[in-house]
DRENMAR-239002 format. One record per residue (C-alpha): x, y, z; residue in three letters. Coordinates in steps of 0.25 Angstrom, whole numbers, plus 5000, padded with zeros to 4 digits. Layout:
BEGIN
XYZALA ...
//
This chain:
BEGIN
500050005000UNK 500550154998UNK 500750235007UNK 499650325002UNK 498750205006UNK 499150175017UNK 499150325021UNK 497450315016UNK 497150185025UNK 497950245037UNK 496950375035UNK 495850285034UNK 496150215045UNK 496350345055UNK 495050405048UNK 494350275054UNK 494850265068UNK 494550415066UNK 492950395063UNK 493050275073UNK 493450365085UNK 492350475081UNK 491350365081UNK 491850325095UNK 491850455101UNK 490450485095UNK 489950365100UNK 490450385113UNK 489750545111UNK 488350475110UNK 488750375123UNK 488950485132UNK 487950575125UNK 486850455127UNK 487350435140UNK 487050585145UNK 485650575139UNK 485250465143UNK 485650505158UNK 484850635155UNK 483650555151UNK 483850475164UNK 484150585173UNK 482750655168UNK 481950535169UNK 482150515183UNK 481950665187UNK 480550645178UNK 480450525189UNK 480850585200UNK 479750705196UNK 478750595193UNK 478750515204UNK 479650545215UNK 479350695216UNK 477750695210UNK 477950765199UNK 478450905207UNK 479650985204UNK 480650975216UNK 480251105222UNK 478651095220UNK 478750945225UNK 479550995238UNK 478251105239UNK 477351005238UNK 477950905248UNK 477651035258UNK 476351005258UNK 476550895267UNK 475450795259UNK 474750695268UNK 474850595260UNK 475050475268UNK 474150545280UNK 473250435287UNK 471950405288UNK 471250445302UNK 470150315307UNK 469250315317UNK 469150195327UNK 468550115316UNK 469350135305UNK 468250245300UNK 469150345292UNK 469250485297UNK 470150565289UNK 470950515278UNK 471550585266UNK 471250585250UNK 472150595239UNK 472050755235UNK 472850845223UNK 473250995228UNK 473651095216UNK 475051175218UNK 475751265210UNK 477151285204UNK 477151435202UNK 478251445196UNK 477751335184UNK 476551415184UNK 476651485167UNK 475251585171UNK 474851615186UNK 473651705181UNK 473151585172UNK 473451475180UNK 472751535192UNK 471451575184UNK 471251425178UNK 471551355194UNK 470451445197UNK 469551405188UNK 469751265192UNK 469651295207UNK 468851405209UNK 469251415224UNK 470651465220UNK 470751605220UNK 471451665207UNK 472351755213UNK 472851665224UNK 473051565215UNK 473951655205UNK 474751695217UNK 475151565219UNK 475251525206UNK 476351665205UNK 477051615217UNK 478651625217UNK 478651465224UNK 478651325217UNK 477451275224UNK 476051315230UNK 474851255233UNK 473551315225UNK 472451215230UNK 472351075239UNK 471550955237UNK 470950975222UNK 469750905219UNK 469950815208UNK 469250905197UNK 470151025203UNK 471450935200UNK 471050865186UNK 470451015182UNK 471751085187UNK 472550965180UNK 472051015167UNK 472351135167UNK 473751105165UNK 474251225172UNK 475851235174UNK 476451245189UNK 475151195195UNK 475251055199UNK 474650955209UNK 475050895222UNK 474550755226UNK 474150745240UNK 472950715251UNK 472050775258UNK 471450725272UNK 470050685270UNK 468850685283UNK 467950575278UNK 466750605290UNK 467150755289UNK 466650845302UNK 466350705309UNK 467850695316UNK 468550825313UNK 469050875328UNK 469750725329UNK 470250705315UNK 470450865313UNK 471150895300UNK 472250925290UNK 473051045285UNK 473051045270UNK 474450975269UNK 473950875276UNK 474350895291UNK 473550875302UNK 473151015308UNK 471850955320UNK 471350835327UNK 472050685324UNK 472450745310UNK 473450845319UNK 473750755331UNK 474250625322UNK 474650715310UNK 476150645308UNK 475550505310UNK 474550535300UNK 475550575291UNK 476450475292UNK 475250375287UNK 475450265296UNK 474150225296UNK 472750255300UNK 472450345313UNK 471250275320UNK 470550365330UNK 469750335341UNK 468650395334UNK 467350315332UNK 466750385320UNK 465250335323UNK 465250385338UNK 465950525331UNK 464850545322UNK 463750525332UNK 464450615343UNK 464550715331UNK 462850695327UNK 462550715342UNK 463450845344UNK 462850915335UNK 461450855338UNK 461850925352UNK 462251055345UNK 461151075338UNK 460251045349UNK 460951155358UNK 461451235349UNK 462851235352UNK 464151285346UNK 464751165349UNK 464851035354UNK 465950905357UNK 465850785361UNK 466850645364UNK 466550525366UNK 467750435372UNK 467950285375UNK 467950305390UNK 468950175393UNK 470050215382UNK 469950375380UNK 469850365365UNK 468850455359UNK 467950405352UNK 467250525346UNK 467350675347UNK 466750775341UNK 466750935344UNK 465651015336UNK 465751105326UNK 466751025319UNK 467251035304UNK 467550945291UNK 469050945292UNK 468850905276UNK 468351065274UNK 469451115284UNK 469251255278UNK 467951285283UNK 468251225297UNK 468251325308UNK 468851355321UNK 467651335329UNK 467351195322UNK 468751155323UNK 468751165339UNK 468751035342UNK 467851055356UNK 468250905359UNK 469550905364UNK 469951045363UNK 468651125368UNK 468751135383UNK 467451175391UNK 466951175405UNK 466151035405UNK 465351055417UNK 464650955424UNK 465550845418UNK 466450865428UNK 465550815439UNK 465850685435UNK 467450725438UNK 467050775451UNK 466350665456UNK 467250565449UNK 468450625456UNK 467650645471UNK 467450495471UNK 468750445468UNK 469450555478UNK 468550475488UNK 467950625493UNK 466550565489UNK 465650445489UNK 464950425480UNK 463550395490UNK 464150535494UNK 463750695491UNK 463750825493UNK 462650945497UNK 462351015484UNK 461151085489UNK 461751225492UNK 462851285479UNK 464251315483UNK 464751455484UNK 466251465482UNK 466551625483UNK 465751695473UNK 465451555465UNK 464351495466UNK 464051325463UNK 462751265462UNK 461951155455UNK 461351185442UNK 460251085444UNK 460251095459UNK 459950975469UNK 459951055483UNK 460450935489UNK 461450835493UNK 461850765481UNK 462850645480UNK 464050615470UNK 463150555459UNK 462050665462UNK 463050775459UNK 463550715446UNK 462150685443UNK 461650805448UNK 462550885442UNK 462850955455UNK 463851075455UNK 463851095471UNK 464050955472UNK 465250935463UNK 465851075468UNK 465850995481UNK 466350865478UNK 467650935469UNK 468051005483UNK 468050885490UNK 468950825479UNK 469850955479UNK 470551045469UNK 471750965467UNK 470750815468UNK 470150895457UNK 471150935449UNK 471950795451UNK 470650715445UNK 470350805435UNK 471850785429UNK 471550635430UNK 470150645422UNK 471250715412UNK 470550865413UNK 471650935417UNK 472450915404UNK 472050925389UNK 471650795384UNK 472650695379UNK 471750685366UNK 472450655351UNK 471950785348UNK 472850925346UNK 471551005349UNK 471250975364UNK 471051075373UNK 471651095387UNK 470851105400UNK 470551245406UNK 470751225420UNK 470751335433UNK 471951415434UNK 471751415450UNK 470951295454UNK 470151365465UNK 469151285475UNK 468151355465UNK 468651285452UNK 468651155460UNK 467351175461UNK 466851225448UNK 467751115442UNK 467051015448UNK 465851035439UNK 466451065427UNK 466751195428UNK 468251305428UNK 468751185420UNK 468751145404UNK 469151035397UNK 468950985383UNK 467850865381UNK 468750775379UNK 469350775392UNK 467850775399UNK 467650655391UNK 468950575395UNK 468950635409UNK 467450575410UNK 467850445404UNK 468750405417UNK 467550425425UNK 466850325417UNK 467950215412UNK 468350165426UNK 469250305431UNK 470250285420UNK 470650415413UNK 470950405398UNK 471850505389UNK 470650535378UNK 471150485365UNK 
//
């Protein structure tokens, strides 16, 4: 071969190795470049994921605004003693706004309006112009509101799953259930007191609560109401041997589902946290707590024909016997003088000792946050011993008449109301 061949084979061959090496490196090119994409594509899949599923669809900052909201997802249901449901709560949808995704505040306000009516124009375009990420614009949509709202398409306005505590017998049990906020927390009643059990969604919370004897203490209260035309009205009923509190009702009362219209009067539960002078009840006390001093027989008495004058008071019977009247007769009876007498003979402090035993000296040790404390006397005069003994210069709530009464009655035992 000449060397002029073989100078063309040697080029041929380097141009070769030449387009060999340019295939190689563009080879390699498309590798790495595929690579890249690929692990774009992956890295945008699994934020698409994260959105999806693990964050519900929010934005970092509007999920974070809506985890404020404290849902009470989760939140137990409240039985009676039988399993009857008392409150319990319903999947709901609340409408939110992103203001900053929000193209038109004017227009989106005017057609959110339109759709619900109760929604002021110029309230809602000021939140819908608000300089944050998140703001609640309605709670618990009916589901006409939400697929109506849903189709209007509007950007930055959006929709938050939740639920919403729901009072299946309504007014029936409102001062022992009480009631929740709007995000959910329990603000009276059982809803407040076992507000972080309830929450945590163990289980059930079963009351002592009988929902047959709650509504016919309920019918007869305001059978009662009527007839005297009271402003108000409470009642308990207690299983005497345990302390459990089987109905209680304080009238007026209010639907904790329609909290808005409840009022500060209808929301005073009379019950537990009312406390009044309660009369001739007492009696039983007096007499209870003269028998078992030993001051007193009960074969013996006291003259109750002439009242008692203590300084510029005077104490005498209402229904007046003008004679000597024994124990039972004073309780049955109803006899002031006699009771005045028989607390003297027990003393102040006797007094004062048996009273803290039939637990009147202390607020009662009810589930409850509303209970109310006793109004005792700041000086416990002779006087005050005296009145006491019937019921009167002393206050508590029903709930620790009933209890206190309960000992009289189960064998002497004193029971914590619960």
């Amino acid at each position: 071969m000449s060397i002029m061949g073989q100078r063309l084979v040697a080029k041929r061959r380097q141009m070769e190795g030449m387009r060999k090496q340019a295939l190689e490196t563009g080879r390699n090119r498309l590798l790495v470049a595929g690579m890249v994409m690929t692990m774009a594509f992956a890295g945008i899949a699994g934020r698409l994921i994260d959105l999806a599923v693990i964050e519900g669809g929010y934005e970092p900052r509007v999920a974070k605004a809506v985890g404020t909201g404290q849902s009470t997802v989760g939140r137990s249901n409240i039985i009676d003693r039988n399993g009857m449901i008392l409150a319990t709560s319903l999947p709901t949808v609340s409408l939110y706004a992103d203001p900053v995704s929000v193209l038109d505040p004017a227009e989106a306000a005017v057609k959110l309006a339109e759709v619900m009516p109760e929604l002021q124009v110029p309230e809602l375009q000021r939140k819908l112009s608000a300089k944050g990420r998140f703001v609640w614009l309605a709670r618990n949509l009916t589901p006409k509101q939400h697929h109506r709202i849903n189709r209007l398409g509007l950007p930055g306005v959006g929709f938050h799953n939740g639920e919403r505590r729901v009072y299946p017998h309504g007014n029936l049990v409102s001062h022992v259930l009480g009631l929740t906020d709007v995000d959910g927390r329990g603000v009276a009643g059982v809803e407040n007191q076992f507000d972080s059990a309830l929450r945590a969604g163990a289980g059930p919370l079963r009351l002592s609560i009988d929902l047959r004897v709650q509504s016919v203490l309920r019918d007869e209260l305001m059978n009662s109401m009527r007839e005297f035309k009271a402003i108000g009205a409470a009642g308990v009923v207690m299983d005497v041997s345990t302390g459990e509190t089987v109905a209680m009702v304080s009238l007026p009362d209010y639907d904790p589902n329609d909290a808005d219209r409840m009022s500060a009067n209808a929301a005073f539960n009379r019950a537990a946290k009312g406390v009044y002078e309660m009369g001739s009840t007492f009696k039983l006390f007096t007499a209870a707590m003269a028998l078992d001093s030993g001051v007193v027989d009960v074969t013996d008495g006291y003259d109750a024909s002439k009242p008692i004058r203590v300084a510029r008071f005077t104490i005498s019977d209402y229904h007046a016997k003008n004679r000597w009247l024994s124990v039972p007769e004073i309780v049955l009876h109803s006899s002031n003088i006699g009771a005045a007498k028989m607390a003297m003979d027990v003393g102040t402090k006797g007094q004062q000792a048996y009273l803290e035993k039939f637990g009147l000296m202390k607020p009662a040790g009810l589930e409850l946050p509303e209970v109310g404390s006793p109004l005792l006397p700041s000086t416990w005069r002779p006087i005050n011993t005296m009145t006491i003994s019937y019921g009167h210069g002393i206050s508590v709530s029903p709930v620790q008449l009933v209890s206190g009464i309960s000992a009289l009655v189960n064998g002497g035992l004193y029971r914590t109301p619960t």
